[in-house]
N, C-alpha and C positions, 0 to 999 in steps of 0.2 A: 664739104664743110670741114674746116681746120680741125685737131684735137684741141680736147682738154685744157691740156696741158698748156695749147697756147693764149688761152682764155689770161686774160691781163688783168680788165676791171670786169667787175658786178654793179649792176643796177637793180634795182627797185622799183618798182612803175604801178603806181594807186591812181585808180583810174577814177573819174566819177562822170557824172554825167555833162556837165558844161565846161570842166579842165578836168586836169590829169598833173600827178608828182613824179619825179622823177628824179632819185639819191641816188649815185655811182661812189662804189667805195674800189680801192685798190688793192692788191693780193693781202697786201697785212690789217685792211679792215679802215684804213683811214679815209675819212669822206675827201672825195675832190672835186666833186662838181651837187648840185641841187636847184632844182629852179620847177618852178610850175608853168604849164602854157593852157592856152584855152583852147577846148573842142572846135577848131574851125579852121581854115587851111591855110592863114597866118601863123597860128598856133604849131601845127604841123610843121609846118616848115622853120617854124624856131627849133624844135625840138630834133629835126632831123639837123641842124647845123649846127648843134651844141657837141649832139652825141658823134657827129663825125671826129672830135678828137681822141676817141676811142675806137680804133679799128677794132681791136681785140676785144671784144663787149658783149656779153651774155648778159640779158634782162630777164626777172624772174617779174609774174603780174597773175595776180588772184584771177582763177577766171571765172569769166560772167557777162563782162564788156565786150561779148565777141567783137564790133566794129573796130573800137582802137585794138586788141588784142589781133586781128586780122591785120589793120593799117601797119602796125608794126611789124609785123613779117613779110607785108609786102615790100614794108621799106628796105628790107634786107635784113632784121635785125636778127639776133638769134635769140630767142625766146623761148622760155619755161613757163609755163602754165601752173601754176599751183592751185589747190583742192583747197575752197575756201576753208574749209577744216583745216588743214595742214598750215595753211596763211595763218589762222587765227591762233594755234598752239605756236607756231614761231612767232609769233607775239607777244604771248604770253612767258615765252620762254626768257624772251627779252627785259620785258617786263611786267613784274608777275601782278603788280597793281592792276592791271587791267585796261588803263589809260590809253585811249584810242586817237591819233592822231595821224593828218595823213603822211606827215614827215616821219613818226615812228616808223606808220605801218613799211613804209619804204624800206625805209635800215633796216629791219626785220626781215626783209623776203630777200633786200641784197646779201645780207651776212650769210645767211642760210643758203642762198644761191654759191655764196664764196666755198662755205663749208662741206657741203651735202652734193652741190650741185651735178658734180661726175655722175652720178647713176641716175639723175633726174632725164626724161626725156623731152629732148628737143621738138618743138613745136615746125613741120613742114607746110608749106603752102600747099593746097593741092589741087589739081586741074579744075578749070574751069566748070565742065560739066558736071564734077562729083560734088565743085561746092554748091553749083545750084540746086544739084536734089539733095544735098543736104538742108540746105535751109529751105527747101520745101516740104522736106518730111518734119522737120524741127515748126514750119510755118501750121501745116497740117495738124501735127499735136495740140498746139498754141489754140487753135481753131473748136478740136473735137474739146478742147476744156470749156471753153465761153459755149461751147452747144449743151454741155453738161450740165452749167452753173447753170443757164435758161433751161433748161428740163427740170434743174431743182425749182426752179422759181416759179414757173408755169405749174408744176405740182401743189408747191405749199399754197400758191391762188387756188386751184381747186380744191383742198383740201380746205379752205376758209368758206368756201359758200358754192359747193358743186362738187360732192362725195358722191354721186351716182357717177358721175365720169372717171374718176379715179378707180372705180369699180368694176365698171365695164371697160376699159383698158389697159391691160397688164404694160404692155409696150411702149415706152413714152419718147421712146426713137425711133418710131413708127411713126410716118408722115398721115398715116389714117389718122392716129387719134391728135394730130394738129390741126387735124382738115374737120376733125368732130369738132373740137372745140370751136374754129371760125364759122361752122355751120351752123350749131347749138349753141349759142355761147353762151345760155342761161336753163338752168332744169324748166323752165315757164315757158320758153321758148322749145324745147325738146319734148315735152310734153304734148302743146297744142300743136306740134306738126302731124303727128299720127304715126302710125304704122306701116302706111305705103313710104311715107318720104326716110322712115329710119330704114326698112328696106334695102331703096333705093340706093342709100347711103351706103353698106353694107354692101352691095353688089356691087357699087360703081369701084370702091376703093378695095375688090377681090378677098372681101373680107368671108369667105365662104362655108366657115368650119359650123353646119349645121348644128348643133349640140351648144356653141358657144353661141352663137346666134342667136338661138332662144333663149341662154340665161340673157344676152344685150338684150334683148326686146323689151323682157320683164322689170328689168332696170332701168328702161327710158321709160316704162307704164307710169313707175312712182317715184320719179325722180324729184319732183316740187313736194314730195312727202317729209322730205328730209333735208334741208338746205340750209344756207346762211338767210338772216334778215335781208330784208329789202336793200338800204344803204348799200349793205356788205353784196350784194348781187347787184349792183349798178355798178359801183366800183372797181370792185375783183374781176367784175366779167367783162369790163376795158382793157384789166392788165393783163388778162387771160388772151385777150385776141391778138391784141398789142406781139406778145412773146410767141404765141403762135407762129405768128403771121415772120417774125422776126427768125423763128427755126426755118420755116421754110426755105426763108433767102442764104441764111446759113447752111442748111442743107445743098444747095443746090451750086454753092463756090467748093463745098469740100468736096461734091461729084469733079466739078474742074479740076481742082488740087490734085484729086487721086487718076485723075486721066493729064496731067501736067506730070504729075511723079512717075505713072507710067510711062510716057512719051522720054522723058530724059534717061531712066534707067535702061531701055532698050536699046539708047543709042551709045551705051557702052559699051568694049570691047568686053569686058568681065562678068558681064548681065548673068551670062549663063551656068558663069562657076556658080555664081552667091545664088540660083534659084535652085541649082541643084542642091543644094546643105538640105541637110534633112532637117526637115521643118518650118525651112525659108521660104513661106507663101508667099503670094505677092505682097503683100503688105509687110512682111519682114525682112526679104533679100534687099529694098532698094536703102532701107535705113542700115541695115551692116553693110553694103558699100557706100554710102555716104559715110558712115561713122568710123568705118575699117582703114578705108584708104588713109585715112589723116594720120594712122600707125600704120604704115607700112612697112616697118619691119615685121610686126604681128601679124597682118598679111598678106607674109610671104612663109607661112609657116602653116601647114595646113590643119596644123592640130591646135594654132592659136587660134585658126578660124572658128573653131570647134567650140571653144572655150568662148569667145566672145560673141558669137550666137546664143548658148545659152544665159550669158552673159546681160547682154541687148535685149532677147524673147523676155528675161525676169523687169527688166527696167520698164520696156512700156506697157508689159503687164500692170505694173503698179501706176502708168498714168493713168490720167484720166481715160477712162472706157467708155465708147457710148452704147452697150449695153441696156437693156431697160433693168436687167438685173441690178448691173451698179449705181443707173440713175437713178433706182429710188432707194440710195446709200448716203446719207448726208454729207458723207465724206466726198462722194464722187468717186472715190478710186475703186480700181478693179481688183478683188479681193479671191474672185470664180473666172481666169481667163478663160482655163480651159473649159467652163459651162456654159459662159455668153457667148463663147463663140468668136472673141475679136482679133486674135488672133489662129 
């Protein structure tokens, strides 16, 4: 990659979902080229034949749009990533009213690109394999959150008309107590099975901890003691099986995903540095090499690896957790990483 210094024009590139802008200003700040194209591969290729009369061409683009923000680096361009925060102060820097347009937004991230840009870091393509377990650990997240939000949701239905369930199961990322609720789906129902089938129940899904057992048993005795009305138990106990039933099938793609994430990350030559980092289990070494490679000057530094492991551990600490600790947090987020256990 050329210097700096030989960097000619700046762009601006605001992306959105069905087209994208795109303002090129020259070293002293003056527009020479602006046009919009559409998401599609006419689009594409207008926008790659405009911008061919800037060799020298650094583009700055809020990131978010990882597709176009990727299409663009494949194209060859040189590209700067900016921190929607960072995007949005140099906009405001520009103009302080507030006024949000997507020709502004442009001007804004090209000037700033003109200005600032020497110490911004250049955006690298990077191997094939590292970008597919990247977006498979990025896919995987995306995942364990809609498994969350359905834990929330499958809760507050129980909490509306079936509080002995919510009672007898601390665990609500526990496939047992999805399999209680599509077996039981109503305290009336839980009730008139008896003792041998709650049991059964009990033994079949390894649920064995004697002590806790007998407070569940006591709990499905008088379960119909305490409940929503009728209506509200015909209802609720549809959306209740409904979400159930729906963890399930989600459960059982994130098994694939994380035997997918571990398939690709082993057939890296690097596998074995990032497992060794102290602390990078498996569930944490294959996302700092998805997430590390694409700065690869950082890692190639062994103390930067250092810093963005703990770095990376704090981030998806604060995603969504499928914990039962965090699922029953309205927020979702993992607040106890190191007491749930998930990483």
């Amino acid at each position: 990659m050329k210097a700096w210094t030989e960097v000619t024009h700046f762009a601006g590139f605001d992306w959105a979902k069905d087209h994208h802008d795109v303002l090129v200003l020259d070293g002293t700040g003056k527009i020479t080229s602006e046009f919009r194209f559409d998401h599609n591969a006419t689009g594409w290729t207008l926008c790659q034949e405009k911008l061919k009369q800037f060799p020298e061409l650094a583009i700055a683009v809020e990131a978010g749009h990882s597709t176009a923000i990727e299409r663009l680096v494949a194209l060859g361009n040189r590209v700067y990533p900016v921190h929607p925060r960072s995007s949005k102060s140099y906009r405001t820097r520009k103009l302080p009213s507030g006024t949000k347009t997507d020709r502004r937004d442009c001007w804004a991230l090209a000037d700033a690109l003109r200005l600032e840009g020497e110490s911004w870091r250049v955006l690298t393509t990077p191997e094939p394999l590292v970008q597919q377990l990247r977006l498979l650990c990025r896919d995987e997240v995306t995942l364990i959150e809609q498994r969350t939000a359905l834990i929330n949701q499958l809760q507050q239905a129980l909490y509306e008309y079936y509080p002995s369930a919510l009672e007898a199961f601390e665990d609500w990322c526990a496939p047992s107590a999805w399999a209680f609720v599509e077996c039981f789906p109503t305290p009336q129902t839980l009730v008139q099975a008896g003792k041998r089938k709650w049991q059964n129940f009990l033994h079949a899904h390894k649920l064995f901890h004697p002590e806790l057992n007998q407070k569940r048993l006591e709990i499905f005795a008088r379960a119909d003691q305490f409940c929503g009305p009728a209506p509200a138990i015909a209802a609720k106990s549809a959306l209740a099986v409904a979400v159930a039933k729906m963890l399930q099938t989600l459960e059982a793609q994130l098994a694939r995903y994380r035997s997918l994430i571990t398939e690709c990350f082993k057939q890296h030559p690097d596998h074995a540095l990032f497992t060794s980092l102290p602390g990078a289990g498996p569930k944490l070494a294959p996302r700092l090499l998805g997430e590390l490679v694409a700065l690869k000057p950082l890692a190639d530094v062994p103390q930067a690896l250092q810093v963005w492991r703990a770095w990376l551990r704090s981030a998806i600490n604060r995603a969504r957790c499928p914990s039962s600790i965090c699922a029953t947090n309205a927020t979702g987020f993992c607040d106890t990483p190191f007491t749930c256990g998930w990483i």
